[in-house]
DOMARGU-703079 format. One record per residue (C-alpha): residue in one letter; x, y, z. Coordinates in steps of 0.2 Angstrom, whole numbers, plus 5000, padded with zeros to 4 digits. Each point is the difference from the previous one (the first is absolute). Layout:
residues N
AXYZ/...
end
This chain:
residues 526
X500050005000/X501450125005/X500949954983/X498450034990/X499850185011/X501650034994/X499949964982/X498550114999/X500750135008/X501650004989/X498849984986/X499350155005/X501450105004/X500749934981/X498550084993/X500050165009/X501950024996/X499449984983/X498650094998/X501050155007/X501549974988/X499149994987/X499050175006/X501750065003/X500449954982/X498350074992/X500350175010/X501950014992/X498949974984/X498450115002/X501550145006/X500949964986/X498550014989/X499750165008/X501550084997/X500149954985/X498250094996/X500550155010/X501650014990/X499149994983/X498750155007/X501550115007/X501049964985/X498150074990/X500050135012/X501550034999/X500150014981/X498350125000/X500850115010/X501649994990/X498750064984/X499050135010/X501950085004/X500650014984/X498250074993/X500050125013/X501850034997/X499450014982/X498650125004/X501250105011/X501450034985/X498250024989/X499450155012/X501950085003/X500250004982/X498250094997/X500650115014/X501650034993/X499250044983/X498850145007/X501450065011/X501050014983/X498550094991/X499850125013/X501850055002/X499850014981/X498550125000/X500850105016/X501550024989/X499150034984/X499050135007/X501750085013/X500950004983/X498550094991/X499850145014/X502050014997/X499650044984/X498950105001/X501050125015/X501349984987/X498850064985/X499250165011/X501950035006/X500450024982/X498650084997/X500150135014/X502050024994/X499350044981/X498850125009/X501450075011/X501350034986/X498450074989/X499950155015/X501950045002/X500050014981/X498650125002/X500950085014/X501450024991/X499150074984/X499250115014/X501850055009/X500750034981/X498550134995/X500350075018/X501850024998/X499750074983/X498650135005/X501150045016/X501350054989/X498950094985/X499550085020/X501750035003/X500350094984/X498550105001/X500450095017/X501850034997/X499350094982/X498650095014/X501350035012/X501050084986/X498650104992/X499750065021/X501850075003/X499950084983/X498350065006/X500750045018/X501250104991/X498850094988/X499150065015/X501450045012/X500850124982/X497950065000/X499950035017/X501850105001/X499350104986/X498450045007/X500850065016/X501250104991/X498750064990/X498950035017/X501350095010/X500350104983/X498050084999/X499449995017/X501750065009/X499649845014/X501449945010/X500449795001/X498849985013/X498750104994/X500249884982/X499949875010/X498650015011/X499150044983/X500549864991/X499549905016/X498350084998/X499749964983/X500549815001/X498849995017/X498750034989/X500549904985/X500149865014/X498450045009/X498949994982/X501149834997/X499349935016/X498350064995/X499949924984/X500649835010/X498850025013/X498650024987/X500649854990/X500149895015/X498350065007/X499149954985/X500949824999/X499449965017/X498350064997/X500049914985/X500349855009/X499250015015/X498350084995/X499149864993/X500449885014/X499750125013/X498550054991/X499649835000/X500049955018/X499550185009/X498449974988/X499649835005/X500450075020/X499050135001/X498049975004/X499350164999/X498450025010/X499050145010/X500349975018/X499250115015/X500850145005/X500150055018/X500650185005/X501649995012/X499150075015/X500449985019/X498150055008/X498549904999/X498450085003/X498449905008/X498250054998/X499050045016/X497949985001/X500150155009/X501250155009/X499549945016/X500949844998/X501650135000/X499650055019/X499949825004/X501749954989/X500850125010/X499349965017/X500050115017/X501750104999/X500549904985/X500449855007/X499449904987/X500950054986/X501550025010/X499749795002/X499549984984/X501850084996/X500949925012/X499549824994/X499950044980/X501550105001/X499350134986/X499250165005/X498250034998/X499550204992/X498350055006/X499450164992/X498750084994/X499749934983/X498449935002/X499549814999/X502049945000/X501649985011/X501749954993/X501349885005/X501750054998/X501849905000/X501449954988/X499949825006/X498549914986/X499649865012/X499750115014/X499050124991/X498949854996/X499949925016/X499550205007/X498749994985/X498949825003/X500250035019/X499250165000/X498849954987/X499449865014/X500150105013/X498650144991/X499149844994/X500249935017/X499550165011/X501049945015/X501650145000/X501049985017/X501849975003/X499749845004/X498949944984/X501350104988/X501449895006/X498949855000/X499650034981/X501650054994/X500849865007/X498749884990/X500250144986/X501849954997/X499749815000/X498850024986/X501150104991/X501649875003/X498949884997/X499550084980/X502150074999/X500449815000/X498449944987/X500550134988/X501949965001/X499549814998/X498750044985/X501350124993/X501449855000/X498649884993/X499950094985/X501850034996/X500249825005/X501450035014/X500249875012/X501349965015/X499850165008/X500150055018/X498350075007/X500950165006/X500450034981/X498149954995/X499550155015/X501250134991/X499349954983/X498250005009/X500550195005/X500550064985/X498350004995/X499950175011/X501450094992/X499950114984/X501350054992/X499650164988/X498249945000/X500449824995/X499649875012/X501749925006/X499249835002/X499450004980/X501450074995/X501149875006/X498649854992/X500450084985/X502050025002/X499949815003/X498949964984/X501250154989/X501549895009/X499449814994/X499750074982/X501450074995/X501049875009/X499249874991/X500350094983/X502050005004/X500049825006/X500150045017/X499149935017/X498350084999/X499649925017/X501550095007/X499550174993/X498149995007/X500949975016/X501050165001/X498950114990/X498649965014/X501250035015/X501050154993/X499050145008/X499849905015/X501250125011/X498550144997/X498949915014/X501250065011/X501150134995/X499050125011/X500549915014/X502149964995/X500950154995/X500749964982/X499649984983/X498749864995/X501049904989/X501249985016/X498749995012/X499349864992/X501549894994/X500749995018/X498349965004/X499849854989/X501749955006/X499449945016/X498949884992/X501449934988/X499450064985/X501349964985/X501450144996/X499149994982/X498350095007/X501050115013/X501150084987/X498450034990/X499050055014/X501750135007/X500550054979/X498350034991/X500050195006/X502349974996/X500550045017/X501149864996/X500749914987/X499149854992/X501049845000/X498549894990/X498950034985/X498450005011/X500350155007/X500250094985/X498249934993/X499450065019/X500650174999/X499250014981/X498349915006/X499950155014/X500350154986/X498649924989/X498649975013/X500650185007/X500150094988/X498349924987/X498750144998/X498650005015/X501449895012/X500650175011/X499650175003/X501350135005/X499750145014/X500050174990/X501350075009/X501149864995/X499350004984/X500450174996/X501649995009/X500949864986/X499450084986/X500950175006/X501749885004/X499549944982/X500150164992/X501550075012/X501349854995/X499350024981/X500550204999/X501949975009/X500649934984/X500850114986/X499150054984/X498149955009/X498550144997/X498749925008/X499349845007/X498249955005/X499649875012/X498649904991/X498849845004/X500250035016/X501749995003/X500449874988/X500850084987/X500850174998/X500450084985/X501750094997/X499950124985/X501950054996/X500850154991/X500549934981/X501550135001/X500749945015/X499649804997/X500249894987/X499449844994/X501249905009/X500150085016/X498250005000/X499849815004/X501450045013/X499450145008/X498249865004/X500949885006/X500950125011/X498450075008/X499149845001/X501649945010/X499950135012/X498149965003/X500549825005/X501350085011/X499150165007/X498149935002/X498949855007/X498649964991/X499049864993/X500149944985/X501050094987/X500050174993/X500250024981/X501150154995/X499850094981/X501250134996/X499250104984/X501250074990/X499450114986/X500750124985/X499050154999/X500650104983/X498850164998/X500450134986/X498850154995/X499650054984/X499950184996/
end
């Protein structure tokens, strides 16, 4: 039993040692199966990747070859086009050289004519310096001889020839002057007539404006002279408050149904006025209701000062400007000048101003401006001592006005130099609207007196018979003695007196001068 255990068992063991041999030998088969299979499919792989390399490769040397044929193409085309533009710079350099040598050719044609007319030139002044020392000579022998000749018949001495001589070529001098001054007159008129013509006519806008008289009293209706008792009050207190608080004095007498107001000052005068118009409308007349009503008197009237001044720049269209310029312009409206309202007058200054800017290409903006502000120191010139134009460019200093507008405003009267062409325009703008008919009116006295200073400077010069003062003051007419001055001297002699107007005289506008000279040959016949 044991030996037939044992058989088995080694039977057994013989088999499992076999099956695991051969399992041994079938794995070292299946593997070397295996390998084999994994060598074929890495040698496939190995192979496609080999293929896909050398296309790649090939699509690689393809693309770098496309590459480098564009790059080619456009190194080409950039220098294709570099070497066009070359030749082109070289083509405009040539032709700019042909251009160059054309003009110094010309400039040489040019110097050569130049050199050639410099010496014809040349030749021409030594032939007149020539013919002027032989002329020098002439005269010098002519004048010898006329001295001789002289000192022979009148018996004079060397200076008595002299100062003779002297005399006589003063006046040959003076009638040479006069013909020059004639012949340059009428050049510039010639030239400057039509244009000035032109823009003074297209300036000027001539219209009939009111006239108020240049007064200093206003005179107030009363229902009745017992409202004089009561304006004057017990022992004239109320006047004496009314005074005091106006600052104007107040004339009762005994012209029937009216008292006047009297004062230099225009606002005052017109504060005195509507507060004792309320007062007799109001009945009330103490000391105490006077300076109630006055004081609410003079806020209406500041209150209408500063609505005019603003309705005033509105309509020259004037804008930036302080509010204590807008109350000086406001008080303007209370100021006359020679009948002419200021405030009207300076509207229309400011509108002359744009105009005749506009027409010489100017700024009319800047012209309105100053033509509206230039009488501006009248508003308180009673108040400052000085002249208005000075009065009112310091004022418009302090509010930074620009040195354009206080040079007009200070020069259009020509206290001062103008150092712009606006203040030219202002000064002329002022002469029109002053001196267009119906704009001022003159006190007699002053009146009278300038046409007398007219006829005084017209009679101091030498050879004048008479003068007359005509169209009031505008024009005087010189009538000259035909022996004494000639032709020539006679365009002189007005330009002499019409200078000394300007220098001697202040007025507005201009003042024409005709000198009349006449021949007058009478013969009788017996």
């Amino acid at each position: 039993m044991d030996i037939l255990a044992l058989t088995g068992n080694a039977a057994i063991a013989g088999i499992v040692i076999g099956g695991i041999v051969l399992g041994v030998v079938l794995a070292f088969v299946a593997g070397k199966i295996i390998a084999t299979i994994k060598t074929t499919n890495l040698k496939k792989d190995l192979q496609k990747q080999i293929e896909e390399a050398k296309q790649q490769a090939e699509n690689i040397i393809r693309a770098a070859n496309l590459d480098a044929t564009a790059e080619t193409l456009k190194k080409r085309e950039i220098f294709t086009a570099e070497a066009n533009q070359a030749k082109a710079e070289i083509r405009e350099a040539e032709r700019r050289l042909t251009k160059h040598e054309d003009a110094i050719e010309r400039q040489n044609d040019q110097i050569a004519q130049r050199e050639k007319h410099l010496q014809q030139t040349e030749q021409n002044l030594k032939n007149r310096v020539s013919q002027l020392d032989e002329r020098e000579k002439e005269i010098g022998v002519t004048i010898a001889q006329q001295k001789n000749q002289l000192l022979k018949i009148t018996a004079m001495n060397a200076e008595e020839a002299r100062q003779l001589l002297l005399k006589k070529l003063e006046d040959e001098c003076e009638q040479e002057m006069s013909v020059i001054i004639q012949r340059k007159t009428e050049e510039m008129l010639e030239a400057a007539e039509d244009k000035g013509r032109e823009i003074i006519s297209s300036a000027i806008q001539r219209y009939a404006a009111d006239q108020t008289c240049e007064v200093t009293v206003s005179t107030i209706d009363i229902p009745s002279d017992d409202m004089k008792g009561r304006i004057i009050g017990r022992e004239g207190r109320n006047i004496r408050a009314f005074e005091k608080a106006t600052g104007v004095d107040v004339v009762v007498d005994d012209t029937p149904g009216v008292i006047v107001i009297s004062g230099f000052n225009p606002v005052r005068r017109e504060v005195a006025r509507l507060s004792m118009e309320r007062l007799i409308q109001d009945g009330r007349i103490h000391p105490s209701r006077i300076e109630e009503l006055v004081a609410q008197t003079k806020k209406d009237v500041i209150q209408k000062i500063m609505q005019v001044g603003k309705e005033a720049t509105v309509e020259v269209d004037v804008r930036g400007l302080n509010n204590k310029i807008i109350m000086e312009i406001g008080t303007l409206n209370y100021r006359t000048s020679y009948g002419q309202n200021v405030l009207r007058h300076s509207v229309e200054v400011a509108f002359l101003a744009q105009v005749m800017a506009d027409e010489l290409g100017l700024d009319g903006s800047i012209a309105r401006r100053a033509g509206l502000l230039h009488d501006i120191g009248k508003a308180m010139d009673h108040e400052i001592e000085g002249g208005h134009p000075a009065i009112g460019a310091n004022f418009l200093k302090r509010y930074n006005e620009s040195p354009i507008i206080l040079n007009a405003v200070e020069a259009h009267h020509g206290d001062i130099a103008a150092d712009n062409p606006y203040s030219p325009l202002i000064a002329a703008a002022d002469a029109i609207s002053a001196s267009r008919p119906g704009a001022r009116r003159e006190t007699l006295e002053r009146y009278i007196k300038r046409l007398e200073k007219l006829e005084e400077i017209a009679n101091t010069f030498k050879g004048v018979e008479s003068c007359y003062a005509i169209q009031a003051g505008r024009e005087i007419r010189v009538i000259v003695n035909a022996n004494n001055v000639d032709d020539e001297n006679a365009n002189k002699t007005a330009r002499d007196i019409a200078k000394k107007i300007e220098e001697e005289m202040t007025y507005p506008g201009e003042i024409k001068v005709t000198l009349l000279r006449e021949v007058r040959c009478v013969e009788y016949a017996r």
